[in-house]
C-alpha positions as CSV (number, residue, x, y, z in Angstrom):
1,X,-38.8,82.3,-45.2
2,X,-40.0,85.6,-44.0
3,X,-42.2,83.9,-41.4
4,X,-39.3,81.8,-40.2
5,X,-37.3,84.8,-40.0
6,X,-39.7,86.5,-37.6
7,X,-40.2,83.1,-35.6
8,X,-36.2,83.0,-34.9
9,X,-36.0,86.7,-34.0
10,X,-39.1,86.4,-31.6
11,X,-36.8,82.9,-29.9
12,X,-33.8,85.2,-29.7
13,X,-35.3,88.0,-27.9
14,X,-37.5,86.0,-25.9
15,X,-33.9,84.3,-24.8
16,X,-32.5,87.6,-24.9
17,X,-35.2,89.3,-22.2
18,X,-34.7,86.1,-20.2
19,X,-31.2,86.1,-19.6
20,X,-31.3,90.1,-19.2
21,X,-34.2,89.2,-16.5
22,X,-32.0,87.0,-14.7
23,X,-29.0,89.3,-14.6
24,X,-31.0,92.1,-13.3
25,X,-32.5,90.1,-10.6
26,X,-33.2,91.2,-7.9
27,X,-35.3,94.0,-8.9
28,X,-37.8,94.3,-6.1
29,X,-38.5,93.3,-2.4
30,X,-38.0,89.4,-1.7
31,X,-40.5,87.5,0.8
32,X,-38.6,85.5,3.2
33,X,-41.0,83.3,4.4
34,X,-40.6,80.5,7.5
35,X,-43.2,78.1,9.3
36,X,-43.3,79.2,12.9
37,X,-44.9,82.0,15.1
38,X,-42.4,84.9,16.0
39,X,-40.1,84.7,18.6
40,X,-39.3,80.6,18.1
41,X,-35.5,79.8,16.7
42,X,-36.6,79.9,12.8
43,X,-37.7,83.6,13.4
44,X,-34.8,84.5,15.2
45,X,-32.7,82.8,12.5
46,X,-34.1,85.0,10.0
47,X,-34.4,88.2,11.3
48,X,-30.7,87.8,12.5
49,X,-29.3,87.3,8.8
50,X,-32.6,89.2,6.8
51,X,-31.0,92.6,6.7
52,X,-27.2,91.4,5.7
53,X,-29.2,89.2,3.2
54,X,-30.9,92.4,1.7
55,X,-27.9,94.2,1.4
56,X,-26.1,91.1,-0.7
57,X,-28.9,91.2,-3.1
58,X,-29.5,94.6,-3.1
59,X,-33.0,94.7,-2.3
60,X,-35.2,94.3,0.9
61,X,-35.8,91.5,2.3
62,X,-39.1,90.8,4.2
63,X,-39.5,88.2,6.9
64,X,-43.2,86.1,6.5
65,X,-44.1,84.3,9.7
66,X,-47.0,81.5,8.0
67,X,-47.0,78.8,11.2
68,X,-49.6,76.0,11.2
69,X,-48.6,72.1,10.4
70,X,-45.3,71.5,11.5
71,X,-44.3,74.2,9.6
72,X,-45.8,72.5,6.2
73,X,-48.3,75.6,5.2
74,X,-44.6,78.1,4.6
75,X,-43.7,74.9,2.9
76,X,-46.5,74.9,0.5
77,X,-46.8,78.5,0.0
78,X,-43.0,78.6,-1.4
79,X,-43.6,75.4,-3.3
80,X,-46.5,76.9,-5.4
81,X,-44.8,80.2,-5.9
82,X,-43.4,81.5,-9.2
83,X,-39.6,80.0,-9.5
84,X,-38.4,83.5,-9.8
85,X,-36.0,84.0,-6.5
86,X,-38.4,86.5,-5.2
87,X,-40.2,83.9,-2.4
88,X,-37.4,81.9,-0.4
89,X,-37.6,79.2,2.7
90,X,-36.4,78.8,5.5
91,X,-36.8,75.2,6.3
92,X,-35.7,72.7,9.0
93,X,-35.8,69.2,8.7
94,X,-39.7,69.4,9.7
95,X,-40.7,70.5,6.3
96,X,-38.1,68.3,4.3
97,X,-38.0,65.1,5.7
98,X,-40.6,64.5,8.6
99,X,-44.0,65.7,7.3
100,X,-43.7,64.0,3.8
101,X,-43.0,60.9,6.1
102,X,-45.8,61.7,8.5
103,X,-48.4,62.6,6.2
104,X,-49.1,61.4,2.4
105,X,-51.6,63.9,2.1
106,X,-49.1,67.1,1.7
107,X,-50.3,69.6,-1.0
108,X,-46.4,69.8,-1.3
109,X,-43.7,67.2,-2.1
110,X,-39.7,67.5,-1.0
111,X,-38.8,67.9,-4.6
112,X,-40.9,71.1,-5.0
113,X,-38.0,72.7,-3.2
114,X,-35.0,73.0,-4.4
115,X,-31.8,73.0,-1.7
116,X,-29.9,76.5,-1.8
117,X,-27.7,76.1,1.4
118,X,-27.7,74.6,4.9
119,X,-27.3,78.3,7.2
120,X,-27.6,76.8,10.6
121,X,-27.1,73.8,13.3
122,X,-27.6,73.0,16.8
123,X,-28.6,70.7,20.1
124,X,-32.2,71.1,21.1
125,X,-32.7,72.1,25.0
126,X,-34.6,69.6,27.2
127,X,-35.9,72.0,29.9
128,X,-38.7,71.5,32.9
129,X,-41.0,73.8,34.6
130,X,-38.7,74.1,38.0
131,X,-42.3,73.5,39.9
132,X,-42.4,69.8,38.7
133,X,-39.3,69.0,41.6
134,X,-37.4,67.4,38.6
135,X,-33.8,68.1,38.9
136,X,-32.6,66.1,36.2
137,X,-33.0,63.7,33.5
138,X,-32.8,60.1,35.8
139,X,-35.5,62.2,37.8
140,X,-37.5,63.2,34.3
141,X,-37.5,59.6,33.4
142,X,-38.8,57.7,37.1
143,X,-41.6,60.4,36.7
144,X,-42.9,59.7,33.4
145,X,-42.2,56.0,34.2
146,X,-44.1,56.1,37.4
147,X,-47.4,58.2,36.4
148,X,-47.4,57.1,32.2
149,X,-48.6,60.3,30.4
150,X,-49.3,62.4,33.0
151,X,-46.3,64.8,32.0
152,X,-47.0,66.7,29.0
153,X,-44.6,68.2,26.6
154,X,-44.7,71.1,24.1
155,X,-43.2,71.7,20.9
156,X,-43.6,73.5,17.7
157,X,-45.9,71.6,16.1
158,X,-46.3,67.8,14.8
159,X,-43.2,66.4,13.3
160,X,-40.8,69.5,14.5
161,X,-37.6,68.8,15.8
162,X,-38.9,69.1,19.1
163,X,-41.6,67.0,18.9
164,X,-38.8,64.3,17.4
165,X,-36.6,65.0,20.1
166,X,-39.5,63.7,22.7
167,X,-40.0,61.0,20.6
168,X,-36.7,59.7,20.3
169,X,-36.7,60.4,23.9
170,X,-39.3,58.1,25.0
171,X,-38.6,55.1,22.7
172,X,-34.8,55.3,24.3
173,X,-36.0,55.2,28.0
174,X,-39.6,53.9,27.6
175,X,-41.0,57.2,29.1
176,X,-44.6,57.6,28.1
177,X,-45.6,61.5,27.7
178,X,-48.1,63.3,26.7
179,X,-47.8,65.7,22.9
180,X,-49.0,68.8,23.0
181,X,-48.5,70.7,19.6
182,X,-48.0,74.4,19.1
183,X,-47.6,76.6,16.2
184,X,-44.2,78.3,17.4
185,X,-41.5,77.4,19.6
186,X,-42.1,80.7,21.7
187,X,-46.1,79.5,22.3
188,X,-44.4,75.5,23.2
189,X,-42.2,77.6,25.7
190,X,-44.5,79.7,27.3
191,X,-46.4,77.0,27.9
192,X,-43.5,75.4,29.9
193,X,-43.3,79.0,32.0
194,X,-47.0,78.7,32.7
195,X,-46.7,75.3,33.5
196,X,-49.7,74.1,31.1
197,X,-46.9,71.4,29.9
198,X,-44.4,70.5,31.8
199,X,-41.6,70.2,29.9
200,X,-40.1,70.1,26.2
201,X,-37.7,69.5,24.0
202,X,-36.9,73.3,23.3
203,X,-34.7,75.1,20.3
204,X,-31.5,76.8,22.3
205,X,-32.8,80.3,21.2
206,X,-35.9,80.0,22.8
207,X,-35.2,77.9,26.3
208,X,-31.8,80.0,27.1
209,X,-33.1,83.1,27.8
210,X,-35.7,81.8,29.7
211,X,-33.8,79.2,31.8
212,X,-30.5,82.1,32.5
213,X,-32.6,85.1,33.5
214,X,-34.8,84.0,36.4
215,X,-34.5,80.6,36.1
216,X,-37.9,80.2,35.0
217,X,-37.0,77.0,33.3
218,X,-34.7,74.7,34.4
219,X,-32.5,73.2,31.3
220,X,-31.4,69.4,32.4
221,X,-29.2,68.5,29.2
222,X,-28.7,69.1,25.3
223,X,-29.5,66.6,23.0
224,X,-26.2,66.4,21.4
225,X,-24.4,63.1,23.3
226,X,-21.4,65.6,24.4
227,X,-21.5,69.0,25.6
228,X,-21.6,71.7,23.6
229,X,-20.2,74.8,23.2
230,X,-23.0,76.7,22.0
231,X,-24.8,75.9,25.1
232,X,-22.5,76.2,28.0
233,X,-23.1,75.1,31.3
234,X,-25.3,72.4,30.5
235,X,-24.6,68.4,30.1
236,X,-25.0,66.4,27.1
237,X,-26.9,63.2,27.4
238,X,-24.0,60.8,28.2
239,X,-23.5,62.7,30.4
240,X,-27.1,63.5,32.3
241,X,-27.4,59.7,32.0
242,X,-28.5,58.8,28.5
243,X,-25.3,57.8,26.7
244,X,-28.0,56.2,23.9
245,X,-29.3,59.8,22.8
246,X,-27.9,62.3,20.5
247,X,-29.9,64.7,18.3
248,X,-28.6,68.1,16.7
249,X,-31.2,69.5,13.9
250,X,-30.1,72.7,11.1
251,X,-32.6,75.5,9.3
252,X,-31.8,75.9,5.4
253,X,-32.6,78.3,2.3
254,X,-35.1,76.6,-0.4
255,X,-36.1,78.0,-3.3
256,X,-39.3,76.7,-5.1
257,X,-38.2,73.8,-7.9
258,X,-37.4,75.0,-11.4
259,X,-35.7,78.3,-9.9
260,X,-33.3,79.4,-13.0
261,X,-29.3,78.2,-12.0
262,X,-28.3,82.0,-12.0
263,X,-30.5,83.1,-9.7
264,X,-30.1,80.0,-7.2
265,X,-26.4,80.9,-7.2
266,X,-26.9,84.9,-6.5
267,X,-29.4,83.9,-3.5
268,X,-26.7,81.4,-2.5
269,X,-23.6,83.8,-2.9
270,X,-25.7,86.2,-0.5
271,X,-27.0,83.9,1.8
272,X,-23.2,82.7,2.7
273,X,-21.9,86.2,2.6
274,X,-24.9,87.5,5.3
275,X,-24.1,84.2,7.1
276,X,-20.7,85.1,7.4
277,X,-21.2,88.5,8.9
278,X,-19.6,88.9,12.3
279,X,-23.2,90.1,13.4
280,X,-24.9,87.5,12.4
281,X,-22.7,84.7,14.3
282,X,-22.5,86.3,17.1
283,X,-26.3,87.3,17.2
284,X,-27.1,83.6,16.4
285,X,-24.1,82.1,19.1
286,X,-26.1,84.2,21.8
287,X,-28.5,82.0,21.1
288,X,-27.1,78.8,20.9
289,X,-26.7,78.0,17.3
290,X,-23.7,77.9,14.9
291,X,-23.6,79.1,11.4
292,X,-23.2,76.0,9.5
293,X,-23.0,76.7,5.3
294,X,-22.7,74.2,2.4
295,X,-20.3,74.7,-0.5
296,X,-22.5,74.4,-2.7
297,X,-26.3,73.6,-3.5
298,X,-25.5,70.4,-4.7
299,X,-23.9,69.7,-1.5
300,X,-26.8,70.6,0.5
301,X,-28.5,68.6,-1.7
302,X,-26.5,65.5,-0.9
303,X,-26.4,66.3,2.7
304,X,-30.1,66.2,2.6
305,X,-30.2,62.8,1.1
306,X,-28.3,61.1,3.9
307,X,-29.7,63.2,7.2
308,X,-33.4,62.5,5.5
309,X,-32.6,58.8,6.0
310,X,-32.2,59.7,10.3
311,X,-35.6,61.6,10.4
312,X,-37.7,59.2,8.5
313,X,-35.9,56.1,10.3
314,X,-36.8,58.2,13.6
315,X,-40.8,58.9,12.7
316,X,-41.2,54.9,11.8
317,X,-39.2,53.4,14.4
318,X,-40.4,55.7,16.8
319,X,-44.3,55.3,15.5
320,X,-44.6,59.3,15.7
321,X,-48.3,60.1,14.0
322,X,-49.9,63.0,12.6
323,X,-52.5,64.0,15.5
């Protein structure tokens, strides 16, 4: 009796300690981690919202650039971590949807990460080195028509949104182009500027600034069919001549699986109140994206169901490959 006495006291406390480790949560620095080199959209994403986050939790929050397979290593690294809320993601529909679909061989599956809230969307940027003499996107398409993969294009790895965006691109008009994969968006851009690839399929954050001061990109359209207000001044693809297109993509908060329900809900109370700060949006609308916020996990959850039908449908109609 005795021993069955000590057995129930040690279950109590032990459920005792974990609830009281739950409630005190957070109770040191959190690592924010993300896929892509500084200075692309993701980065800019979280080092717009990283402080406001740290000051909902209560604890700073520190922003971990890990770029390399379309964003898959962050991916992994938060998928292996302890499911304690002290290692978040933030994840676009690269790391969700398109690399499971691209490549069987992930160290990671989409159910190692579980769905806190959707925090962002908005239109890619197709944009051309102005030296090319492309003016717009009939002109883009008789070029890659008339010399097949002679154009190259950057993006931010394999299976990114930009590298979909091309790809979506080409099996609409038939254009044949030439991939060229790096491990940011920043690097993909620069690459534009230097005129090493000719053109890409750019996040708004990291063509705008680029393409207003100095012109030393030239944006032809958004990928969104209509217009769109977080990128004024430039057409959507109905109407630059590609009625057929449309493409918007979003950046999320993951957790790795088996994250306790109390501490998903204090990461997702914060990550809604820093989305909503006045700072934030308007950092974020500088840049061409919208703060865009689920109700709930389990409405991100269901969102990510039906938009991970679009990017695996995309990667096998489109026959993108791991390269």
């Amino acid at each position: 009796m005795k021993s069955m006495k000590y057995a129930l006291a040690l279950t109590l406390a032990a459920t005792a300690c974990g609830a009281w480790s739950q409630a005190a949560y957070p109770s040191k620095p959190i690592r924010l981690v993300i896929g892509f080199a500084p200075g692309g959209a993701a980065d800019i994403v979280a080092r717009s919202m990283s402080d406001a986050l740290g000051k909902a939790l209560g604890q700073t929050v520190v922003v971990d650039n890990k770029p390399g397979n379309g964003s898959s290593i962050a991916a992994d690294i938060v998928a292996k971590s302890p499911a304690d809320g002290y290692t978040l993601l933030i994840a676009s529909p690269s790391s969700i949807s398109v690399n499971p679909a691209l490549n069987p061989a992930l160290q990671y599956k989409p159910g190692d990460l579980l769905p806190v809230t959707k925090m962002t969307t908005s239109p890619l940027v197709l944009a051309v080195n102005p030296a090319t003499g492309i003016k717009s996107v009939p002109d883009l398409i008789a070029a890659a028509k008339k010399n097949p993969d002679k154009l190259n294009y950057s993006t931010s790895g394999n299976g990114s949104a930009p590298h979909l965006g091309a790809a979506l691109f080409q099996q609409i008009t038939g254009a044949q182009m030439t991939h060229v994969p790096y491990k940011g968006g920043a690097l993909a851009i620069q690459s534009v500027m230097a005129n090493d690839t000719q053109l890409t399929f750019g996040t708004a954050p990291s063509v705008l600034p680029q393409a207003s001061n100095g012109g030393r990109l030239l944006a032809l359209a958004v990928s969104t069919r209509e217009r769109s207000p977080l990128v004024p001044g430039i057409p959507g693809m109905k109407e630059a001549g590609l009625p057929e297109y449309n493409l918007e993509f979003w950046y999320g908060m993951f957790l790795p699986a088996g994250t306790p329900p109390a501490i998903v809900k204090k990461v997702f109370d914060a990550t809604t109140t820093a989305m909503q700060q006045a700072s934030v949006k308007a950092a974020l609308a500088r840049d061409g994206t919208e703060v865009s916020l689920s109700a709930s996990p389990d409405a991100f959850n269901s969102f990510l169901v039906e938009d991970g039908k679009f990017w695996v449908n995309l990667v096998k109609s489109a026959k993108v490959k791991v390269e």
